[in-house]
C-alpha positions in Angstrom: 46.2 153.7 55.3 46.1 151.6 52.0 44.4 152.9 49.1 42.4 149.6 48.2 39.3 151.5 46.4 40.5 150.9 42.9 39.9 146.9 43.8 36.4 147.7 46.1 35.5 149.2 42.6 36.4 145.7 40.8 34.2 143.9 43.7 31.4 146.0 43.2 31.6 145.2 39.8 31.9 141.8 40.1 29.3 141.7 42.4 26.2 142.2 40.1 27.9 139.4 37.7 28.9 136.8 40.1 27.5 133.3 41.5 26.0 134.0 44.9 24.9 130.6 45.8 27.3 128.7 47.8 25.6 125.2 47.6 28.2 124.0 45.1 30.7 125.0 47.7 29.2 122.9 50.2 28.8 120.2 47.7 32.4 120.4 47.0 33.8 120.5 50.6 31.5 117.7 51.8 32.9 115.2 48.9 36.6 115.9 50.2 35.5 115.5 53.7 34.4 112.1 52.6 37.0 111.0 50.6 39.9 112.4 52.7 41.7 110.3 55.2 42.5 112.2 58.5 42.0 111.5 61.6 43.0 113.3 65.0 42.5 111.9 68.3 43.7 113.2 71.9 46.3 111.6 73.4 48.6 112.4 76.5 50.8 115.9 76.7 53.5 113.4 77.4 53.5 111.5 74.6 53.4 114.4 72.0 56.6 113.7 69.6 59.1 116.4 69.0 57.9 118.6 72.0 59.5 118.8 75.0 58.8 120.5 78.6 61.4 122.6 80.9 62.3 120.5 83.9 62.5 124.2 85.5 60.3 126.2 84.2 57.8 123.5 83.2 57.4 125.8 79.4 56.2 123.7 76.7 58.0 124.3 72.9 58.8 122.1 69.9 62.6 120.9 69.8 63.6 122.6 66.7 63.1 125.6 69.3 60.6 126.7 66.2 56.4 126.7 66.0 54.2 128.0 69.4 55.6 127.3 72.6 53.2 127.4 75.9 54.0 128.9 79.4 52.2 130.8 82.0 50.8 134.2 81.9 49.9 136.0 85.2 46.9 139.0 84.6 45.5 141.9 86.8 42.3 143.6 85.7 41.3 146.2 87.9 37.6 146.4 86.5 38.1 145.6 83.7 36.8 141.6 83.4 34.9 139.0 85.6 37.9 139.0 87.8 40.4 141.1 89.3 43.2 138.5 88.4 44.1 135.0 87.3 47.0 133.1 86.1 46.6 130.8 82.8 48.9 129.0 80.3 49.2 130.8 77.1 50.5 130.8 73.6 53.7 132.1 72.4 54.8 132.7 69.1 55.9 136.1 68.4 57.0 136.1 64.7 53.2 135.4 63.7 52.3 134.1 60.4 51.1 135.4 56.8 47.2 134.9 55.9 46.4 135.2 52.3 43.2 135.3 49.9 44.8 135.1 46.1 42.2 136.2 44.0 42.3 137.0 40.0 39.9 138.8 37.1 38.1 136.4 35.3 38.0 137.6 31.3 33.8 138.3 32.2 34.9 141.0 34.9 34.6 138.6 38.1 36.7 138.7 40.9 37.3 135.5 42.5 39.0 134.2 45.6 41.4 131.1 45.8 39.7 128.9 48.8 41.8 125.9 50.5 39.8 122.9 52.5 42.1 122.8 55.0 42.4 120.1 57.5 43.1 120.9 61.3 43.2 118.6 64.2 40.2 120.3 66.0 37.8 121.3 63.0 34.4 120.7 63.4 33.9 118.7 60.3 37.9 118.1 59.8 37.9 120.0 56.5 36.7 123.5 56.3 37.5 126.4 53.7 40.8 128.2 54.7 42.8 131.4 53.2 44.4 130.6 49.5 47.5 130.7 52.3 47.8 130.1 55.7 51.2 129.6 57.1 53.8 130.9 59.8 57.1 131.8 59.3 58.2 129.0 60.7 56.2 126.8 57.9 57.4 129.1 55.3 61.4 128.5 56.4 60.0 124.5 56.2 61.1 124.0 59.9 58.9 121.1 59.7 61.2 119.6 57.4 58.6 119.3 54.7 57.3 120.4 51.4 57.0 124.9 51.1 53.5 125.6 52.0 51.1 126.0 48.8 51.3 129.7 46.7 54.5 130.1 49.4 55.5 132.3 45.9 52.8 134.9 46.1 53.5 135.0 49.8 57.4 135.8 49.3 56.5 137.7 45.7 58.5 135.2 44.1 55.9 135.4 40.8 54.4 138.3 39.2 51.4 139.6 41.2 50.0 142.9 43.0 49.4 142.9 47.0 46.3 144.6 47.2 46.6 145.6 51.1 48.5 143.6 53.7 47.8 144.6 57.5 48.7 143.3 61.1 45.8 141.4 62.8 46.0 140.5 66.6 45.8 136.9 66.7 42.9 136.2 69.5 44.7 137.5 73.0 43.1 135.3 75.4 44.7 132.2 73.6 48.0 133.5 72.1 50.7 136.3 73.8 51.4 139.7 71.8 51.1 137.6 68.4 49.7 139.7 64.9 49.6 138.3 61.6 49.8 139.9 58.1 46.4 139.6 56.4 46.8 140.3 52.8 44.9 140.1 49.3 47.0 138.8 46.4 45.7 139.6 42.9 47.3 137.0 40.6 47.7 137.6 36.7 44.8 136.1 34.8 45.3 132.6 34.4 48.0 132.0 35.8 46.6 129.7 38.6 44.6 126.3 38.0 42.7 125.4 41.1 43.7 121.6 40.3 47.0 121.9 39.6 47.6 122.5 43.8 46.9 118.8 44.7 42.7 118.9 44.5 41.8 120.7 48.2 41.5 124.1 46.4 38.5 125.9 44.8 37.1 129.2 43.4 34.4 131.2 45.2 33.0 134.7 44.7 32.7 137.1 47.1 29.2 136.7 47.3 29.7 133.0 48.0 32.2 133.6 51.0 30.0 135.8 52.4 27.2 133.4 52.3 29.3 130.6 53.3 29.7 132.6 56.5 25.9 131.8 57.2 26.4 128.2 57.8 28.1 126.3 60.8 31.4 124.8 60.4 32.2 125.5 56.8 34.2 129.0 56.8 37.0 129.2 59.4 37.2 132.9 61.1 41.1 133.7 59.3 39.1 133.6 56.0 36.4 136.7 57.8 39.1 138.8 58.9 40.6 138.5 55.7 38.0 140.2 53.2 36.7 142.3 56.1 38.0 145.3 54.5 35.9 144.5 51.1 
């Protein structure tokens, strides 16, 4: 088990100095929800670019043969659920993905936490505040063909910085099959990030402030819980 008490001792700390309000939070978020342009609409499975679907098998998966892929998944549950069986389509993408808070020590003694307004096609709200980093491998090795993920360097340790735990996290198994992903804390050097220098979507919140933003609906997504659960 990780020793992480030498940084629950910083929190605690932290905690009796820190903002707790999270209204400026919510300020912030809702005036890049307004100014952001994104939209996401449904449209038919078979006219989803790049993805393809097994004449045999009928399995769905990207063509760079990278990403989640989707096929069937066949379950018995001998008193266990509602059911004794069913069959459903499910998520595969065993290599999972690397979920990140970066957080630093301000000079006054606060800890603070990098938050991201992430956009994702299904949010409630279309941005909502994300882990500093939230990326698969497959992101990471830019199978997309586009730009490295943000803070990809305190993801591969490519700067100076201390991991304050990482550990495995199922991802949700009714949804995704035998997937985990590495939830881990980052403590950067002091100063060495500016929140506007990474392109505007990214903010500093306390502790206090996450756990408040938890409160209200549609502002935290879950990755970002799981993350400073151990705090």
């Amino acid at each position: 088990m990780t020793d992480i008490e030498w940084f629950r001792d910083l929190v605690r700390i932290s905690g009796g100095r820190e903002a707790h309000d999270p209204q400026p939070l919510v300020s912030w978020i809702d005036e890049k929800r307004a100014e952001t342009e994104f939209s996401a609409e449904l449209i038919p499975l078979n006219s989803v670019r790049s993805w393809k679907q097994d004449p045999d098998s009928g399995d769905i998966s990207h063509e760079s043969g990278q990403f989640f892929g989707i096929t069937g998944v066949r379950t018995s549950a001998r008193g266990l659920r509602e059911v004794m069986s069913w069959d459903q389509p499910i998520y595969t993408q065993p290599e999972g993905g690397v979920l990140a808070m970066v957080c630093e020590q301000t000079d006054a003694g606060q800890i603070r936490f990098l938050l991201q307004a992430k956009a994702e096609p299904g949010n409630l709200g279309m941005l909502q505040f994300a882990p500093s980093a939230q990326a698969t491998w497959s992101n990471l090795r830019q199978a997309h063909q586009g730009r490295r993920p943000p803070l990809t360097e305190y993801l591969l340790e490519e700067c100076p910085c201390r991991l304050v735990y990482a550990a495995k996290h199922n991802e949700e198994g009714g949804r995704f099959w035998r997937k985990s992903n590495s939830n881990r804390i980052i403590l950067a050097e002091p100063g060495a990030l500016n929140a506007e220098d990474l392109g505007g979507l990214f903010c500093w919140a306390s502790l206090s402030q996450i756990r408040n933003l938890a409160l209200l609906d549609n502002y935290l997504n879950p990755f970002v819980k799981t993350i400073i659960a151990p705090l």
